[in-house]
N, CA, C and O atoms as CSV, one atom per row, in Angstrom:
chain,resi,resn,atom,element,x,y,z
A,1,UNK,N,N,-20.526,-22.946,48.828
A,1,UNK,CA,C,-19.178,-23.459,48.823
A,1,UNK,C,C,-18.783,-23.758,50.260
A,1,UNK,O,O,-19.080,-23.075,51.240
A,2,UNK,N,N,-17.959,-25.055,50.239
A,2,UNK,CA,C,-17.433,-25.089,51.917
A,2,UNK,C,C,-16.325,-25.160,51.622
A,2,UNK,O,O,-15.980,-25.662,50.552
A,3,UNK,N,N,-15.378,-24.613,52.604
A,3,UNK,CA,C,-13.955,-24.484,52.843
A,3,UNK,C,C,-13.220,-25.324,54.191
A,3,UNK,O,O,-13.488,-25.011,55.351
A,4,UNK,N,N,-12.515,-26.138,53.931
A,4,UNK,CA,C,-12.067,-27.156,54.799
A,4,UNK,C,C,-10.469,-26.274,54.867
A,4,UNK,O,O,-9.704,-26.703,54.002
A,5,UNK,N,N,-9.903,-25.212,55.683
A,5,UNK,CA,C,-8.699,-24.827,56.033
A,5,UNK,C,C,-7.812,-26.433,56.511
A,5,UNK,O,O,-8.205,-27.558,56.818
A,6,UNK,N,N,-6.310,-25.709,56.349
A,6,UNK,CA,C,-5.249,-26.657,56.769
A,6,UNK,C,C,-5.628,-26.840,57.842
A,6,UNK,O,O,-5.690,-28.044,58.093
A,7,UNK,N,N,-6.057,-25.935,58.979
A,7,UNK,CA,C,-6.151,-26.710,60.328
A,7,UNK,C,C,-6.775,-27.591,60.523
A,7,UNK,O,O,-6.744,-28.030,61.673
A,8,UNK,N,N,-7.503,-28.167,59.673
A,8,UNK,CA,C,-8.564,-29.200,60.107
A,8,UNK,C,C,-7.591,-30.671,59.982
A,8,UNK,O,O,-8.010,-31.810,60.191
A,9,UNK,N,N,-5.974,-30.223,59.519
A,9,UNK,CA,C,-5.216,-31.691,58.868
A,9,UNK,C,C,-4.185,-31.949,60.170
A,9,UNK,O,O,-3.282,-32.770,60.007
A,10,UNK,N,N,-4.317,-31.210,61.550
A,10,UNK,CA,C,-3.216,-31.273,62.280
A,10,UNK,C,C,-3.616,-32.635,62.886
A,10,UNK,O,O,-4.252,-33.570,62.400
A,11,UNK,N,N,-2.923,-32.421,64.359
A,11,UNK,CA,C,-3.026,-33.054,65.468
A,11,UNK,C,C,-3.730,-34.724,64.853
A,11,UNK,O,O,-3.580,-35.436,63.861
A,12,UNK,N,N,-4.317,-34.745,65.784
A,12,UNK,CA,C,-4.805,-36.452,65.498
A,12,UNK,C,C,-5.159,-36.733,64.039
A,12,UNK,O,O,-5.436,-37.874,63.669
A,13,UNK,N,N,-5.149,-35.739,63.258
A,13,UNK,CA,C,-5.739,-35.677,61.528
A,13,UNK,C,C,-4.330,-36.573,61.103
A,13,UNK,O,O,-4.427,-37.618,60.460
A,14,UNK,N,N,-3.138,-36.068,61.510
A,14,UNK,CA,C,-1.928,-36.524,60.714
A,14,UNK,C,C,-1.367,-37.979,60.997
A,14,UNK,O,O,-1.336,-38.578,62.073
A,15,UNK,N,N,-1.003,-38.324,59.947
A,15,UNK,CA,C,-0.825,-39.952,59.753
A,15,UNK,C,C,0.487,-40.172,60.129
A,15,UNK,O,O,1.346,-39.422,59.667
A,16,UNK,N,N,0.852,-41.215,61.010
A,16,UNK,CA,C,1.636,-41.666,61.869
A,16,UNK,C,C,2.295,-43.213,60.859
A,16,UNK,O,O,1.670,-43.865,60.023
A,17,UNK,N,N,3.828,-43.426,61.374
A,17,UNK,CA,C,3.986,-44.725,60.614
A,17,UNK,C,C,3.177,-45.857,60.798
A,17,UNK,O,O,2.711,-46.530,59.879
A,18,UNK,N,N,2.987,-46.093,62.214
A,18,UNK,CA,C,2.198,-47.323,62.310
A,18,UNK,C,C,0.621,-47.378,61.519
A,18,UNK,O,O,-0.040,-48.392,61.289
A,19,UNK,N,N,0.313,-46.127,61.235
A,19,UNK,CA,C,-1.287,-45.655,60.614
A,19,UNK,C,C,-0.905,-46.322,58.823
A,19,UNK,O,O,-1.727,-47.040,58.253
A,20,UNK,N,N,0.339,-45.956,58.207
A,20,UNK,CA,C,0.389,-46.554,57.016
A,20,UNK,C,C,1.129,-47.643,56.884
A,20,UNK,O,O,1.366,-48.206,55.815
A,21,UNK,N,N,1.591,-48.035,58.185
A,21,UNK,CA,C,1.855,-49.573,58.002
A,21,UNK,C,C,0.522,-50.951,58.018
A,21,UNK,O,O,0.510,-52.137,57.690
A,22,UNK,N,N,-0.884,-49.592,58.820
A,22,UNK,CA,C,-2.379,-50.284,58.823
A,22,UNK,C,C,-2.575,-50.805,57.825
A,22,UNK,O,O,-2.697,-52.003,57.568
A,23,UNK,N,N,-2.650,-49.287,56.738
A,23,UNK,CA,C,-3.454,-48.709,55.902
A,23,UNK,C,C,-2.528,-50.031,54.328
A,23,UNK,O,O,-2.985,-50.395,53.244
A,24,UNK,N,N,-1.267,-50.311,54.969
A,24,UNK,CA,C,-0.481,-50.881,53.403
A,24,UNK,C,C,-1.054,-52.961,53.702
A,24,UNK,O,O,-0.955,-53.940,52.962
A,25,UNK,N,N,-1.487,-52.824,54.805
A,25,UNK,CA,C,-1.943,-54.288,55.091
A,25,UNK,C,C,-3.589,-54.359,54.976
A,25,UNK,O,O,-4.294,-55.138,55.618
A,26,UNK,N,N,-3.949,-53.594,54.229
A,26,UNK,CA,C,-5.625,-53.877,54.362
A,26,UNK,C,C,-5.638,-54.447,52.964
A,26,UNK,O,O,-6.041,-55.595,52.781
A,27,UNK,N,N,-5.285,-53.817,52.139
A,27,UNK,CA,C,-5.728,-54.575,50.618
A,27,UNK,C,C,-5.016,-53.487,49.534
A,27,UNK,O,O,-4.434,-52.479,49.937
A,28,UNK,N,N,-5.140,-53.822,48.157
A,28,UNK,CA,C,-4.239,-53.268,47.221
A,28,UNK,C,C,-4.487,-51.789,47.314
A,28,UNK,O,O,-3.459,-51.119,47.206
A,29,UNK,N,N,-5.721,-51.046,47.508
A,29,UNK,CA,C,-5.813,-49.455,47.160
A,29,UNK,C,C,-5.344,-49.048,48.523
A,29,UNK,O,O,-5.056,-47.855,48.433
A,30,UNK,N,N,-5.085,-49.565,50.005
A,30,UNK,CA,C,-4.307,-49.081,51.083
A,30,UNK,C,C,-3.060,-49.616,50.614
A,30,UNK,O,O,-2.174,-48.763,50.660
A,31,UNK,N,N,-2.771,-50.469,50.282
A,31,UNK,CA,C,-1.074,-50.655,49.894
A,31,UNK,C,C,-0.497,-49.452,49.319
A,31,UNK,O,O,0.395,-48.716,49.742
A,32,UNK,N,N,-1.592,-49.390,47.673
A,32,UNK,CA,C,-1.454,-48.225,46.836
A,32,UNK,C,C,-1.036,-46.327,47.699
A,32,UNK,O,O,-0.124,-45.503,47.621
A,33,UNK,N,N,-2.134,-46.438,48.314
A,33,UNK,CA,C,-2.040,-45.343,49.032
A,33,UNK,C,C,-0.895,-45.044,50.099
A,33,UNK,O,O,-0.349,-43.947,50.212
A,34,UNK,N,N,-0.636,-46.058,50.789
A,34,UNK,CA,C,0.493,-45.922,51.440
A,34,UNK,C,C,1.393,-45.894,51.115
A,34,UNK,O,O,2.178,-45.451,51.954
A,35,UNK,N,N,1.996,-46.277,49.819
A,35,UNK,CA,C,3.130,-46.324,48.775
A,35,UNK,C,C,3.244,-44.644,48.057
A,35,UNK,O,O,4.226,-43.911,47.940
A,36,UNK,N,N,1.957,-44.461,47.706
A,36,UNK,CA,C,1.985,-43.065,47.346
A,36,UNK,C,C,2.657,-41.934,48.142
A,36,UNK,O,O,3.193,-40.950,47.630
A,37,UNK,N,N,2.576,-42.159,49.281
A,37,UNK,CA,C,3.051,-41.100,49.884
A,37,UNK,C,C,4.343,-41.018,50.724
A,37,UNK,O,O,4.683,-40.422,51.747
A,38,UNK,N,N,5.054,-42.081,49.641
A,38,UNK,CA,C,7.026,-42.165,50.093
A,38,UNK,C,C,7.302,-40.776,49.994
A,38,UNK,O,O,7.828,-40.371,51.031
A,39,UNK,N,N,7.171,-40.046,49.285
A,39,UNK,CA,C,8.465,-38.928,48.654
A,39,UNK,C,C,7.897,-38.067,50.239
A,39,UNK,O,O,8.719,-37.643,51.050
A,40,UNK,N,N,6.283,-37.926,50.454
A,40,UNK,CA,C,6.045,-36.685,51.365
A,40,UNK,C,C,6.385,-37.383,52.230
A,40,UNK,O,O,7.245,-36.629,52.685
A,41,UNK,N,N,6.427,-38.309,52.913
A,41,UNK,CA,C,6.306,-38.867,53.987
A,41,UNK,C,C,8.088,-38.392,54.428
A,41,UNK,O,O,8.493,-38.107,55.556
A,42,UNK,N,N,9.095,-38.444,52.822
A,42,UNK,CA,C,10.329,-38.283,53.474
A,42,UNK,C,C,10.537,-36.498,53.810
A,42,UNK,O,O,11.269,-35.926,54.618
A,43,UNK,N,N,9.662,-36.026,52.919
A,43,UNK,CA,C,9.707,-35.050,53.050
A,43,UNK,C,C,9.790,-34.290,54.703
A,43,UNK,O,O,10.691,-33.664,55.261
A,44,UNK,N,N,8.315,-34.711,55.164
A,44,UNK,CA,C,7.838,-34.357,56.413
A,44,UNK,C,C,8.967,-34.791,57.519
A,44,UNK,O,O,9.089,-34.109,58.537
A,45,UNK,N,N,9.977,-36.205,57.242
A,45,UNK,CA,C,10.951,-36.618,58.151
A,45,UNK,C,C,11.939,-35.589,58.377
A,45,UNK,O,O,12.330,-35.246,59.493
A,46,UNK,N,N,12.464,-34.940,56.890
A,46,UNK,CA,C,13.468,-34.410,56.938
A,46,UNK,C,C,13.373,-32.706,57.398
A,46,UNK,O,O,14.214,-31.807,57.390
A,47,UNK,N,N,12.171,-32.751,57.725
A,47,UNK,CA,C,12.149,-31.552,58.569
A,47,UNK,C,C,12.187,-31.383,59.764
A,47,UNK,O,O,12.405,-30.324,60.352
A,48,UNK,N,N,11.871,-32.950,60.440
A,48,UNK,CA,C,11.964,-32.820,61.854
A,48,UNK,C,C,10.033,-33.649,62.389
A,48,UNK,O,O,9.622,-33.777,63.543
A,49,UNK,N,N,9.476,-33.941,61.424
A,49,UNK,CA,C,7.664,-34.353,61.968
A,49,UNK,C,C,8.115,-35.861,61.429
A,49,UNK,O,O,8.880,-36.281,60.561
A,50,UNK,N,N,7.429,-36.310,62.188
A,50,UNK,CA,C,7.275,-38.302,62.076
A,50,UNK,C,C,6.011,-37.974,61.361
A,50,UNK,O,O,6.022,-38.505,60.251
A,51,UNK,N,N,5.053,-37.373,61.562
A,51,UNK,CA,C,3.471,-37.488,61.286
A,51,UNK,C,C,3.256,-36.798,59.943
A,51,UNK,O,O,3.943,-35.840,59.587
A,52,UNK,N,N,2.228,-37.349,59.179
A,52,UNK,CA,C,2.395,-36.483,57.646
A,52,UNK,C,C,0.655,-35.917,57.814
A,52,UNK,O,O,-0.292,-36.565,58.260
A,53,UNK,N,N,0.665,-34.699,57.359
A,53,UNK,CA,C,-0.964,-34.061,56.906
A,53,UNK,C,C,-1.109,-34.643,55.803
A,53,UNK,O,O,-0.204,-34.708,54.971
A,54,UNK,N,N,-2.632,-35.303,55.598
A,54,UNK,CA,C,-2.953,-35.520,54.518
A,54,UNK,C,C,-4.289,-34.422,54.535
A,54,UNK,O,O,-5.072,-34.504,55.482
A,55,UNK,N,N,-4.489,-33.526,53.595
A,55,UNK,CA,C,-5.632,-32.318,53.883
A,55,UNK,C,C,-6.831,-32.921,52.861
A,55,UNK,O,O,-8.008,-32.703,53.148
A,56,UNK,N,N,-6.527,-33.581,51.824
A,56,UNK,CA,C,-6.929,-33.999,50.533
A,56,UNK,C,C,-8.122,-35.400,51.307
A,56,UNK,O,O,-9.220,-35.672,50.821
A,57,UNK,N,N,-7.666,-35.922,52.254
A,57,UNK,CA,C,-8.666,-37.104,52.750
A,57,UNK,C,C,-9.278,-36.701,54.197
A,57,UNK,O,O,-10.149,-37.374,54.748
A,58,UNK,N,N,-8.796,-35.692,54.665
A,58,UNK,CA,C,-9.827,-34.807,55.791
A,58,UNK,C,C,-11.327,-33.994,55.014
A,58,UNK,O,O,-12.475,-33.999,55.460
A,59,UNK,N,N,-10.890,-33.441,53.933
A,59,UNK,CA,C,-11.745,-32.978,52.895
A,59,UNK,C,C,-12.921,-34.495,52.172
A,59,UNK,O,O,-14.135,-34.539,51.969
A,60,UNK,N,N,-12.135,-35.226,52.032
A,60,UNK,CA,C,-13.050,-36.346,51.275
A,60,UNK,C,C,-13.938,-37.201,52.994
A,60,UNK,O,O,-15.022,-37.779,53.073
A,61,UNK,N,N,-13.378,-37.047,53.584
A,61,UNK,CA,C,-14.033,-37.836,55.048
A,61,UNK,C,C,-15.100,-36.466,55.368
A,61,UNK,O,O,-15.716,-36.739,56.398
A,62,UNK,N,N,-15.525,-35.078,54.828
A,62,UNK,CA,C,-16.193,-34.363,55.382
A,62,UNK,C,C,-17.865,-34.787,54.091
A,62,UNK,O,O,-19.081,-34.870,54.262
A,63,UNK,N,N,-16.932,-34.932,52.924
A,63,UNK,CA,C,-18.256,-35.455,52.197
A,63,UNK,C,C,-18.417,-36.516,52.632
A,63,UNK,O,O,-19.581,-36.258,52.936
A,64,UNK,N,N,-18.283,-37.704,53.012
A,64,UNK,CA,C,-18.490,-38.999,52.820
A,64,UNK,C,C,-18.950,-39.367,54.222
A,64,UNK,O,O,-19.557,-40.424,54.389
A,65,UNK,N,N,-18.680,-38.508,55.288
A,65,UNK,CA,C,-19.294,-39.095,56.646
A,65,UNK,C,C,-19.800,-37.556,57.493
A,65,UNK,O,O,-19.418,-37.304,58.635
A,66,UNK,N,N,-20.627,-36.717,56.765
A,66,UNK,CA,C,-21.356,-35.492,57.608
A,66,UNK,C,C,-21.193,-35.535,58.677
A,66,UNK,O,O,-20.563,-34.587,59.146
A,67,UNK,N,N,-21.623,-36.549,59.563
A,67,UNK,CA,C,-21.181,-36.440,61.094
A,67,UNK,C,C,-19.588,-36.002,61.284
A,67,UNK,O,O,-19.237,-35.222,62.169
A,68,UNK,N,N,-18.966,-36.415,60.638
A,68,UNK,CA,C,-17.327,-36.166,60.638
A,68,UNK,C,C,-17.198,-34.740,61.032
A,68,UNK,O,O,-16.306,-34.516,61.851
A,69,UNK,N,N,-17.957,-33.645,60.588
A,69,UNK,CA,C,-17.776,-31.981,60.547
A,69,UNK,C,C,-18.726,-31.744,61.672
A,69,UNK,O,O,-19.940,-31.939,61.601
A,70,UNK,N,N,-17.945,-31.220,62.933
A,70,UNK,CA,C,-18.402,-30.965,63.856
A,70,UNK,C,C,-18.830,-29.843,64.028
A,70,UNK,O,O,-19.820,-29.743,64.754
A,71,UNK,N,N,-18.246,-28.612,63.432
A,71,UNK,CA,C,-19.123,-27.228,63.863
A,71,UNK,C,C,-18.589,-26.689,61.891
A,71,UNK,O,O,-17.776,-27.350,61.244
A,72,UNK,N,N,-19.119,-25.734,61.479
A,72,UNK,CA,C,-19.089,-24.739,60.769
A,72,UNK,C,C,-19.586,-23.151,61.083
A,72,UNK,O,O,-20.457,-22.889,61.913
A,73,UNK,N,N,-19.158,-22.541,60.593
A,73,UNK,CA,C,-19.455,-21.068,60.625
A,73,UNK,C,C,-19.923,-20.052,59.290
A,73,UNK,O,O,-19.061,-20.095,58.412
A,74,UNK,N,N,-20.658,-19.486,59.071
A,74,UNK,CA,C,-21.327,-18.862,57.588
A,74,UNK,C,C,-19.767,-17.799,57.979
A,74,UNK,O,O,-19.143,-17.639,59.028
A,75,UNK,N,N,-19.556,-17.174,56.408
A,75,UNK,CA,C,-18.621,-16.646,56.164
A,75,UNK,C,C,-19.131,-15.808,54.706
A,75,UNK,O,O,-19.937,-16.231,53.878
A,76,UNK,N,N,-18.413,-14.535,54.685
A,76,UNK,CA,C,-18.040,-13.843,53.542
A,76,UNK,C,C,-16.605,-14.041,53.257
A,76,UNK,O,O,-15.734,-13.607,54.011
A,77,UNK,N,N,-16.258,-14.948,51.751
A,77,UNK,CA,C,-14.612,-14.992,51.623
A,77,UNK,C,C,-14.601,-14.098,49.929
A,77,UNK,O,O,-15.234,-14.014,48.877
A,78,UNK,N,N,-13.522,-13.635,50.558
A,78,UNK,CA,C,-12.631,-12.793,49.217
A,78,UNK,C,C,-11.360,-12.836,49.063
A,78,UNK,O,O,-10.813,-12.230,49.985
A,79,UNK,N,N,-10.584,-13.300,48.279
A,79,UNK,CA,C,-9.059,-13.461,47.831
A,79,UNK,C,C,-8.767,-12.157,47.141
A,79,UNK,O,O,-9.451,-11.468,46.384
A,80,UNK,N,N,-7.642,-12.031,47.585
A,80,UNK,CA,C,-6.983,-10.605,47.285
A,80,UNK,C,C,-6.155,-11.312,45.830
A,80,UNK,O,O,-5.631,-12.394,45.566
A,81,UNK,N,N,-6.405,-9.941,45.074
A,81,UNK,CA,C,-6.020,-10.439,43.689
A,81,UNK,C,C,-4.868,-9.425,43.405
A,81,UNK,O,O,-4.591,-9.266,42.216
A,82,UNK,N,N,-4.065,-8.625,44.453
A,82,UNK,CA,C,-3.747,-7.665,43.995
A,82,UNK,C,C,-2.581,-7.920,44.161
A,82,UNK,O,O,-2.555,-8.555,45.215
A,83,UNK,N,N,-1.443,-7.814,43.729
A,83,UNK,CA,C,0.216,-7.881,43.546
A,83,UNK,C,C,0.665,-7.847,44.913
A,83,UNK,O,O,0.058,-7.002,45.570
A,84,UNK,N,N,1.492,-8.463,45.524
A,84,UNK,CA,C,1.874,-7.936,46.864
A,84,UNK,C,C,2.014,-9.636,47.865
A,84,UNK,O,O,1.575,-10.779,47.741
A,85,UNK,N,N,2.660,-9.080,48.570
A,85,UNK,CA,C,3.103,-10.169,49.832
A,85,UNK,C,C,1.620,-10.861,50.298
A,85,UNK,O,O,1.562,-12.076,50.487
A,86,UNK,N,N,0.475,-10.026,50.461
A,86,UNK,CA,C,-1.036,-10.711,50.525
A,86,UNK,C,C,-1.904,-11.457,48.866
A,86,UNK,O,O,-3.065,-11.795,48.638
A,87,UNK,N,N,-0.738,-11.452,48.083
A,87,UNK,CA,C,-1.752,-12.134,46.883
A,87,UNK,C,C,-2.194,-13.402,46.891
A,87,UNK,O,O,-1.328,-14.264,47.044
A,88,UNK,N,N,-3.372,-13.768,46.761
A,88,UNK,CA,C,-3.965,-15.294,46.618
A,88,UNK,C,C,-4.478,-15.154,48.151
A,88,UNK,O,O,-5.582,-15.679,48.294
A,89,UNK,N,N,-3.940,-14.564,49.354
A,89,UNK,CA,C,-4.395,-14.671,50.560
A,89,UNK,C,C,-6.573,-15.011,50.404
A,89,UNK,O,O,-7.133,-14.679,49.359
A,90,UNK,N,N,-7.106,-15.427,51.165
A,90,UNK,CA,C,-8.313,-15.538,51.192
A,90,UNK,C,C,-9.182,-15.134,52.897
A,90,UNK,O,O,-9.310,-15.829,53.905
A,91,UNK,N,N,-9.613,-13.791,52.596
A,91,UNK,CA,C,-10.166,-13.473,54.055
A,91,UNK,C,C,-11.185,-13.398,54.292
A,91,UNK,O,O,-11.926,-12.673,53.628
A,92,UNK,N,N,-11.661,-14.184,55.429
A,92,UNK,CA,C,-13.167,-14.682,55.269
A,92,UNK,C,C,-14.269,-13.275,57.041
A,92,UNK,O,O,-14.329,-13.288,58.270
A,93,UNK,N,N,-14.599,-12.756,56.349
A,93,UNK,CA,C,-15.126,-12.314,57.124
A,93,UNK,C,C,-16.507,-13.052,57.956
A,93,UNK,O,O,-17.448,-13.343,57.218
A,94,UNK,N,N,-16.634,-13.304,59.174
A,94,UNK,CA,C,-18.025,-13.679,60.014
A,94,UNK,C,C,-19.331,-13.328,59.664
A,94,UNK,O,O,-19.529,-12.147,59.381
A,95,UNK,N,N,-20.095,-13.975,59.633
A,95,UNK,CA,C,-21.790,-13.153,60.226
A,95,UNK,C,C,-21.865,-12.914,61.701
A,95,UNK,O,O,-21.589,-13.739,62.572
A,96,UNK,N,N,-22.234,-11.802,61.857
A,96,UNK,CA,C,-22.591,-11.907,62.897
A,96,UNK,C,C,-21.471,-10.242,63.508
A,96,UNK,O,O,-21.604,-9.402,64.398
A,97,UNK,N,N,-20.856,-10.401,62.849
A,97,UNK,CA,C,-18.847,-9.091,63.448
A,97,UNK,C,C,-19.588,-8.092,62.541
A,97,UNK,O,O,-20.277,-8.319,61.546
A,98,UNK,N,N,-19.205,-6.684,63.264
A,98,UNK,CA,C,-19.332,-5.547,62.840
A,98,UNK,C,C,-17.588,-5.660,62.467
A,98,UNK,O,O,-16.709,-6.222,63.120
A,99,UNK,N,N,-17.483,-4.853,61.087
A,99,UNK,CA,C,-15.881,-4.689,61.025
A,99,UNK,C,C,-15.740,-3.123,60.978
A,99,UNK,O,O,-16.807,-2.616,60.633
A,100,UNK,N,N,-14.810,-2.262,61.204
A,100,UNK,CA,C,-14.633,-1.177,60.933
A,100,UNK,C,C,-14.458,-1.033,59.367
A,100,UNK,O,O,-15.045,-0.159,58.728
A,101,UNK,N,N,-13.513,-2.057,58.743
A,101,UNK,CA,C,-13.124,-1.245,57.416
A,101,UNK,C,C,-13.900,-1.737,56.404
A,101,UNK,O,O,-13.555,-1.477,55.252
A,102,UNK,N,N,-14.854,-2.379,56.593
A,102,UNK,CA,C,-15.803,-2.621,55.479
A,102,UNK,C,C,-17.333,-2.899,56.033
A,102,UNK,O,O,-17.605,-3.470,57.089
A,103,UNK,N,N,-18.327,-2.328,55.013
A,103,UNK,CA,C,-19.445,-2.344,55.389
A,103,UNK,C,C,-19.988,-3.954,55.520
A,103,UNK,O,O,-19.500,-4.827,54.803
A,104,UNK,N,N,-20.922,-4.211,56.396
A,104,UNK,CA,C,-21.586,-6.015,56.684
A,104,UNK,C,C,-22.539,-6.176,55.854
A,104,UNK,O,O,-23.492,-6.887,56.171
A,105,UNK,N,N,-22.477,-5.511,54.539
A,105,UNK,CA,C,-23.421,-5.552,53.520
A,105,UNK,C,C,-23.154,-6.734,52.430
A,105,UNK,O,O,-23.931,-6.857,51.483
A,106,UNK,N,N,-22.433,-7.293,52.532
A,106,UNK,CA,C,-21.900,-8.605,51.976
A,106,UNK,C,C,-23.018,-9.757,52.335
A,106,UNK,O,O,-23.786,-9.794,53.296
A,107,UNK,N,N,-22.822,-10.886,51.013
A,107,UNK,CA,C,-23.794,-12.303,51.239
A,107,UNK,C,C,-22.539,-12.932,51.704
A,107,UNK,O,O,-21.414,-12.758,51.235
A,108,UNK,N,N,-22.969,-13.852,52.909
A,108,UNK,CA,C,-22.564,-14.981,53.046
A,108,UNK,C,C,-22.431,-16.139,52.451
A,108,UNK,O,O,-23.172,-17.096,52.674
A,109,UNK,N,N,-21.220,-16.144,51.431
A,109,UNK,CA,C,-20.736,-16.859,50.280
A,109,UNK,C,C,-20.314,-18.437,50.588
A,109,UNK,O,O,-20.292,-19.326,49.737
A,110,UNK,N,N,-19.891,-18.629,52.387
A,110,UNK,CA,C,-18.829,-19.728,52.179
A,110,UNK,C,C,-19.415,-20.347,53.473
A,110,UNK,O,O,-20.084,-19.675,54.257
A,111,UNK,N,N,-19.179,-21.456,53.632
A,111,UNK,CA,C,-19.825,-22.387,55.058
A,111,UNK,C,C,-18.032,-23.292,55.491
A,111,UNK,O,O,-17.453,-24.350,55.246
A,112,UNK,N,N,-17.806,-21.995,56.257
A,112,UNK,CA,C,-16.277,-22.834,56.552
A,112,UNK,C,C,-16.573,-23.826,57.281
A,112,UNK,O,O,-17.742,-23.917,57.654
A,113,UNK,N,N,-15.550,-24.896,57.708
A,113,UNK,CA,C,-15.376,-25.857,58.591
A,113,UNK,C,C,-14.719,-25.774,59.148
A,113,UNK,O,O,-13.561,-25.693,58.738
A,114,UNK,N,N,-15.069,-25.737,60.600
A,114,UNK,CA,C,-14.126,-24.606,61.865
A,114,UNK,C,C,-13.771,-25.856,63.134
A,114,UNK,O,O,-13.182,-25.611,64.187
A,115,UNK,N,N,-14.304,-27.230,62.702
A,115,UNK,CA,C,-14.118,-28.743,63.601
A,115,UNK,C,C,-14.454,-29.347,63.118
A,115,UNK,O,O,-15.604,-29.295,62.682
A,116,UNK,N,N,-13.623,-30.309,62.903
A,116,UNK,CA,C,-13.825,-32.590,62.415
A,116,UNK,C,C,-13.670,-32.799,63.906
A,116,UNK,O,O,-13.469,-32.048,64.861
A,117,UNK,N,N,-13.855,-34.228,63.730
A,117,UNK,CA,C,-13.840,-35.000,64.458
A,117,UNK,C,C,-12.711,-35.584,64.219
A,117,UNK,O,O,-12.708,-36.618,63.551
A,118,UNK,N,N,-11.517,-35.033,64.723
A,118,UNK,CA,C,-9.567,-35.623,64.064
A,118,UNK,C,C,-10.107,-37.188,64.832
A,118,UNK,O,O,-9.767,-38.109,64.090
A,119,UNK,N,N,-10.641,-37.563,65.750
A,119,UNK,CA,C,-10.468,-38.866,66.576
A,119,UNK,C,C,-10.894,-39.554,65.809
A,119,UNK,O,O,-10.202,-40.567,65.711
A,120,UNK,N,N,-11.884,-39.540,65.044
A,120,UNK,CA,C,-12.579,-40.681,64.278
A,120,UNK,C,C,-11.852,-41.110,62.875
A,120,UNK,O,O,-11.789,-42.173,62.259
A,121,UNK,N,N,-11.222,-39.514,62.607
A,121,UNK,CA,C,-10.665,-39.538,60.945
A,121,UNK,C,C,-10.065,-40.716,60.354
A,121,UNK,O,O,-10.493,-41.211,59.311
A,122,UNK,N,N,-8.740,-41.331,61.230
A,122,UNK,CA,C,-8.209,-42.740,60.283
A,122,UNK,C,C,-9.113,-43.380,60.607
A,122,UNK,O,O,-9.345,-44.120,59.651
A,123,UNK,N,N,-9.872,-43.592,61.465
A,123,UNK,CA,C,-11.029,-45.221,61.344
A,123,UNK,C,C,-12.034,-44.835,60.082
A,123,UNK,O,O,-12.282,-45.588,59.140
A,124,UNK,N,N,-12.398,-43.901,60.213
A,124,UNK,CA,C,-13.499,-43.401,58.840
A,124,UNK,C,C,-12.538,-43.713,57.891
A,124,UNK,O,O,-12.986,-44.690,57.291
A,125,UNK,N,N,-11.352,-43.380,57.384
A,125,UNK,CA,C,-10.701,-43.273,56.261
A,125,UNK,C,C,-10.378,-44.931,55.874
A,125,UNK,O,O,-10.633,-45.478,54.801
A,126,UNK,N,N,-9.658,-45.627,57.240
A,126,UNK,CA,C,-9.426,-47.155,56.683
A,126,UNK,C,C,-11.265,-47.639,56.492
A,126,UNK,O,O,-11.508,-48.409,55.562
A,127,UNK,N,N,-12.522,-47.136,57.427
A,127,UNK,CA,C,-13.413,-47.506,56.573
A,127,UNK,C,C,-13.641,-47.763,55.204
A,127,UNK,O,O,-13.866,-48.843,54.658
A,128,UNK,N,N,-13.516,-46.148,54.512
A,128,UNK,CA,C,-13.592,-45.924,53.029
A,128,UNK,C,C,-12.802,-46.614,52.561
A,128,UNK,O,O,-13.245,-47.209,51.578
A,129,UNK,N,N,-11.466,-46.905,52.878
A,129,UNK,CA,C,-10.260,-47.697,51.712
A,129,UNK,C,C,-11.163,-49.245,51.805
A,129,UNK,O,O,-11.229,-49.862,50.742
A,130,UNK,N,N,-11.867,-49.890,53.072
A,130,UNK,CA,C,-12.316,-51.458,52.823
A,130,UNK,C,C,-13.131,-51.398,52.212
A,130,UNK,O,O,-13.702,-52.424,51.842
């Protein structure tokens, strides 16, 4: 399993107006797409960000262009299932870290993605939409 965290959707990842004013002049599925994302786009305004995360096409640019994923790290992940302010949380322990509160007797379940390449992301992405 690989795990693409929110951080991989910041900084240069997040789409700018002029990026979906690109993306609505290339052809009908960038029109489409750029239309899709009125409601978040007002969303993200009315909080105070010009720039919107899209996490859903940082994830699809990691299948579709491998070079795109610049480093990963092996991981043990476990989601806490238990009632409480940490439920659904998901904590991925390292290879490699001694931890105090649990033994390193665990398989390495998960191949996080710990760097993209945010610089390349909209050119890869208006790639995929032509």
């Amino acid at each position: 399993m690989t795990v693409i965290g929110l951080d991989m959707c910041d900084g240069e990842a997040m789409w700018t107006d002029n990026q979906f004013t690109e993306l609505e002049g290339l052809n009908g599925i960038g029109k489409f797409t750029a239309k899709s994302f009125g409601r978040i786009r007002e969303f993200y305004k009315s909080n105070g960000s010009e720039d919107v995360m899209n996490c859903d096409s940082v994830a699809m640019m990691c299948a579709l262009y491998p070079e795109f994923v610049k480093n990963t790290l092996s991981t043990h992940a476990s989601c806490i299932t238990d009632e409480g302010e940490t439920y659904s949380q998901v904590i991925f322990y390292k290879e490699g870290f001694t931890y105090d509160v649990v033994k390193n007797d665990f398989d390495y379940n998960v191949t996080l993605v710990t760097e993209v390449d945010k610089a390349a992301y909209f050119t890869n992405y208006i790639n995929a939409i032509r």
